[in-house]
MIKESE-426150 format. One record per residue: residue in one letter; x negated, y negated, z negated of N, C-alpha, C in turn. Coordinates in steps of 0.05 Angstrom, whole numbers, padded with zeros to 5 digits, always signed. Layout:
N
AXYZXYZXYZ
...
//
This chain:
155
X+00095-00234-00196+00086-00208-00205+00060-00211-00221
X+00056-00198-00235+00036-00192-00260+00007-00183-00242
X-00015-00192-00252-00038-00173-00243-00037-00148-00239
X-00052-00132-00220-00042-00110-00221-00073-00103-00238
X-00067-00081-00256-00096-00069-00267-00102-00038-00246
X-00103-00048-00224-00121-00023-00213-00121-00028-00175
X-00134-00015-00168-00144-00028-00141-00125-00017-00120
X-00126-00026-00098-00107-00015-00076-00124-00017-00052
X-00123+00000-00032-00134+00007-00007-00123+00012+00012
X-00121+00006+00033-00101+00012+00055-00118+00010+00083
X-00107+00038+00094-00122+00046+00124-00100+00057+00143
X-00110+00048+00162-00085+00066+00188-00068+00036+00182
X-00066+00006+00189-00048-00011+00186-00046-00021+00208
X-00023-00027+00218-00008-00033+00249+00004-00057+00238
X+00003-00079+00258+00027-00102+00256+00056-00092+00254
X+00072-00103+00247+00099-00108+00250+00110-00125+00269
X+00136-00123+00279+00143-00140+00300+00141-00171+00289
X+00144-00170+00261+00146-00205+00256+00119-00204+00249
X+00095-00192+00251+00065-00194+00249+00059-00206+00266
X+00068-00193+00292+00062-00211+00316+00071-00231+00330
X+00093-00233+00322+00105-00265+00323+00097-00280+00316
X+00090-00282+00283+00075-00301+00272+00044-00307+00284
X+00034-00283+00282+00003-00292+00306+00015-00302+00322
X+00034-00303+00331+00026-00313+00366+00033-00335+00362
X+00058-00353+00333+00058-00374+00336+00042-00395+00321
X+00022-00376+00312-00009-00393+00295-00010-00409+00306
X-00021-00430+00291-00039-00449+00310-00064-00437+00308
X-00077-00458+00330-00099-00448+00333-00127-00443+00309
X-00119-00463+00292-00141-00475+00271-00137-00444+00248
X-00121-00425+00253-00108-00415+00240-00115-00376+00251
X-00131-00386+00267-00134-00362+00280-00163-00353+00269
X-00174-00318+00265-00199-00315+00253-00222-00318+00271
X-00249-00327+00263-00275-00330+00278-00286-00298+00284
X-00289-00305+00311-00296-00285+00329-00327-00273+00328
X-00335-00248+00317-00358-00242+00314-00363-00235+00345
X-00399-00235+00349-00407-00224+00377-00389-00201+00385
X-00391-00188+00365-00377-00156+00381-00353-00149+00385
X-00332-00175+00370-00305-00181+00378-00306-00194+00396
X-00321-00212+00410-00324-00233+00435-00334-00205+00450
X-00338-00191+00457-00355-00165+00475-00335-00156+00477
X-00317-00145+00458-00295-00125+00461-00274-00139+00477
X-00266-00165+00478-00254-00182+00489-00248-00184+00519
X-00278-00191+00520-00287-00195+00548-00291-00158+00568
X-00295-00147+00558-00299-00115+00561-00250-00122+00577
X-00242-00116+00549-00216-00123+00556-00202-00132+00572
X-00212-00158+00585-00206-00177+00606-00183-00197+00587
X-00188-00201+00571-00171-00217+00560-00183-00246+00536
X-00173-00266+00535-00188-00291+00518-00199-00285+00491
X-00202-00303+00485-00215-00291+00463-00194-00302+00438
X-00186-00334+00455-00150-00331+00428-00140-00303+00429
X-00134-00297+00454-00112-00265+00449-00125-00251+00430
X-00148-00250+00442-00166-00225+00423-00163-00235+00386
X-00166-00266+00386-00164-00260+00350-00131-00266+00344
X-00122-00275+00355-00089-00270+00348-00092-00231+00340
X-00098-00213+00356-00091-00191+00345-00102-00184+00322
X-00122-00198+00324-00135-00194+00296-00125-00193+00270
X-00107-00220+00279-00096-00236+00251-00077-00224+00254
X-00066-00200+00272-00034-00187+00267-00050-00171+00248
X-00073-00157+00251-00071-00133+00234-00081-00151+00204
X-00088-00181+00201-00096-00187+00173-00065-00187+00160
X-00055-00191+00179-00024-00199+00157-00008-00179+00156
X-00017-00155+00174-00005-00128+00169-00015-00112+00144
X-00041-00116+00140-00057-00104+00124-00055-00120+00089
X-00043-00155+00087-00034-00173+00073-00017-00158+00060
X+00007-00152+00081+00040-00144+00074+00036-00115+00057
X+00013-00098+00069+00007-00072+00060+00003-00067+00027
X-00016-00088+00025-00029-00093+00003+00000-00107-00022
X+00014-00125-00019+00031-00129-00026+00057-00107-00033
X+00055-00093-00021+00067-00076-00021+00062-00046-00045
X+00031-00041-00036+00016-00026-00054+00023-00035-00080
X+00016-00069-00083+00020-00080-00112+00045-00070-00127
X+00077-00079-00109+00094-00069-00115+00096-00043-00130
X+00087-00022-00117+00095+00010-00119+00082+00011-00145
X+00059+00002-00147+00040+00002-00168+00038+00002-00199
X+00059-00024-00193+00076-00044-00221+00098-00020-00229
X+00112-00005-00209+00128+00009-00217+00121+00038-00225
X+00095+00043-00228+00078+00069-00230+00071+00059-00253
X+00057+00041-00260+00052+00031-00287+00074+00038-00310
X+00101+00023-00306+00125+00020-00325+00118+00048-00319
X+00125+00067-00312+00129+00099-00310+00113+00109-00328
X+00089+00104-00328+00060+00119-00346+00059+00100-00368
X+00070+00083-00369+00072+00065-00396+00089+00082-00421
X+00104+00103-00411+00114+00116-00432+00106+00133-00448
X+00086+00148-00425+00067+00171-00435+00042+00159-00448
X+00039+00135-00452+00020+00114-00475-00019+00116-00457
X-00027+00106-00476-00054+00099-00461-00062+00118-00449
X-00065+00136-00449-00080+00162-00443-00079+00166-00409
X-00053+00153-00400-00046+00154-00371-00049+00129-00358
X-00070+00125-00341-00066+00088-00327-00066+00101-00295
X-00055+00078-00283-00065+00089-00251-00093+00067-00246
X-00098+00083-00229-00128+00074-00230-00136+00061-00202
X-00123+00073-00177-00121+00064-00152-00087+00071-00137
X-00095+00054-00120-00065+00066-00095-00080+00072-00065
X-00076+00088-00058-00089+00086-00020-00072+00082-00010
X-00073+00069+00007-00041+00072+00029-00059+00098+00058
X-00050+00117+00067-00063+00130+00073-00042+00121+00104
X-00035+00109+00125-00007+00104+00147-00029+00135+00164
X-00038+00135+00176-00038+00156+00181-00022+00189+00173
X-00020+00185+00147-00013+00208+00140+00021+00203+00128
X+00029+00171+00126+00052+00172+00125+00058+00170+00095
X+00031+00167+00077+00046+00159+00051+00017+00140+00027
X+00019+00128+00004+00015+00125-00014-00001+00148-00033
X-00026+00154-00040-00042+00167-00057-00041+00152-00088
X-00045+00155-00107-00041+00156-00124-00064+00161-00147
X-00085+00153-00155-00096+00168-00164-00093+00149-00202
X-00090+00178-00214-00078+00168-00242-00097+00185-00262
X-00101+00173-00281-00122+00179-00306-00102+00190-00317
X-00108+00220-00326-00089+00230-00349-00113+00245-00370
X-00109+00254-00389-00109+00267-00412-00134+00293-00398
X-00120+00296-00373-00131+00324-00365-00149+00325-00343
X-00161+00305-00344-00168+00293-00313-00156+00278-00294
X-00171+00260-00278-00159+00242-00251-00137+00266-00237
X-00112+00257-00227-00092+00263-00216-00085+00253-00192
X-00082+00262-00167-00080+00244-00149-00053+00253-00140
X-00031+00233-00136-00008+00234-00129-00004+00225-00110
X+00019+00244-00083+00020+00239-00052+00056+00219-00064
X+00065+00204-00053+00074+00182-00039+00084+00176-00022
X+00106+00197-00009+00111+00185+00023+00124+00157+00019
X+00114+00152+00046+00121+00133+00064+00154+00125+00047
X+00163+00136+00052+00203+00126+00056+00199+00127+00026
X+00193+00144+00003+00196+00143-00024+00188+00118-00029
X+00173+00108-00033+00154+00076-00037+00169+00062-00013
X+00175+00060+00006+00195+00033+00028+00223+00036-00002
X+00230+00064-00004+00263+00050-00013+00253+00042-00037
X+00235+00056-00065+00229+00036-00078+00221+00011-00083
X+00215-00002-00068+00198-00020-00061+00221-00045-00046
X+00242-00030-00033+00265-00049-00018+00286-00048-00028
X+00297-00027-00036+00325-00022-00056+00318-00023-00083
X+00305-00008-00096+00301-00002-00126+00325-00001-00131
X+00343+00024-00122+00360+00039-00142+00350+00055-00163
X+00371+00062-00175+00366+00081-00192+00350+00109-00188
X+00372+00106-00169+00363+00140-00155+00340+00135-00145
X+00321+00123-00127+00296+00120-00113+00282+00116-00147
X+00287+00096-00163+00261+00096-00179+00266+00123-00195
X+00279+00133-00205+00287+00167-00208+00283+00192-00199
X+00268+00183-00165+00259+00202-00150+00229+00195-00161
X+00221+00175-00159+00191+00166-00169+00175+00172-00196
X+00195+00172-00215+00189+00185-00239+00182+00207-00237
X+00208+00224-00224+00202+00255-00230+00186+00261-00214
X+00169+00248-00199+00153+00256-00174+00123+00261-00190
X+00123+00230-00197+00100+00229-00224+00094+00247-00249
X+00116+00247-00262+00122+00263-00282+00106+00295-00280
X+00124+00308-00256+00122+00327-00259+00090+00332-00228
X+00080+00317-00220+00052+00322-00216+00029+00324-00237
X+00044+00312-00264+00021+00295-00291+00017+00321-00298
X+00039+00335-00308+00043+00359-00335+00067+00378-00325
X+00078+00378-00295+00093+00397-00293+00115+00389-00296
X+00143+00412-00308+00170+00412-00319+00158+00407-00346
X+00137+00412-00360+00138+00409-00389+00140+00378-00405
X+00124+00368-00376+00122+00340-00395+00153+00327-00383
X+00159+00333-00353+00181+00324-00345+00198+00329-00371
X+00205+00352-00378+00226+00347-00404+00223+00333-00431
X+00206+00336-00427+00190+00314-00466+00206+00286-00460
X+00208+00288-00437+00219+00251-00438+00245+00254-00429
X+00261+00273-00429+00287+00269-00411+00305+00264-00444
//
């Protein structure tokens, strides 16, 4: 994949079941260094302090996969605003998991635009890329940019 030209952020990130498999079958050399207040939280816990950064490293590679992911959706937000010519770039992605979706924030003509994202819209783009899912993504974009008006300029 190409550089992405714009930044990505992601909050609210949970492991995955193969997040934590893989921590757990780290080696050790492989595991992150433990600040005082992660060694406190640990011990507070009743638990080691491997356990304690194994979870750690579930949420680095949850938060890895996130970010990878953002890139994805991103690349395909680009080709989308690539039609409507310079005037439109995206500028950031949030991953917002709390709220269950992808923010958007896109430079147009008329001001910053910030576009919501769920969750499942961005998974099936992002895992299928049919037609239909990148078709739902367009018109999602489209018509947050400029409405039905610009949605039709391009149909």
């Amino acid at each position: 994949m190409a550089a992405p030209h714009f930044n990505i952020f992601v909050s609210g990130v949970t492991g995955s079941v193969e997040d934590w498999q893989r921590a757990m079958n780290a080696p050790k050399t492989e595991l992150p260094k433990l600040n005082d207040e992660q060694k406190e939280v640990a011990r507070r816990m009743g638990i080691s302090e491997e356990e304690y950064a194994r979870s750690v490293l579930v949420g680095q590679y949850g938060e890895n996969r996130q970010l990878q992911r953002g890139k994805a959706i991103g690349l395909r937000i680009e080709e989308i605003l690539e039609v409507l010519g310079k005037a439109y770039a995206l500028e950031a992605l949030i991953r917002e998991g709390a709220r269950e979706r992808w923010v958007a924030r896109i430079n147009a003509p008329a001001g910053p635009k910030n576009v919501a994202i769920s969750l499942d819209l961005a998974d099936d783009v992002i895992d299928s890329g049919t037609v239909q899912d990148l078709e739902r993504l367009r018109v999602l974009i489209l018509q947050a940019l400029g409405g039905t008006e610009l949605l039709g300029s391009l149909q």
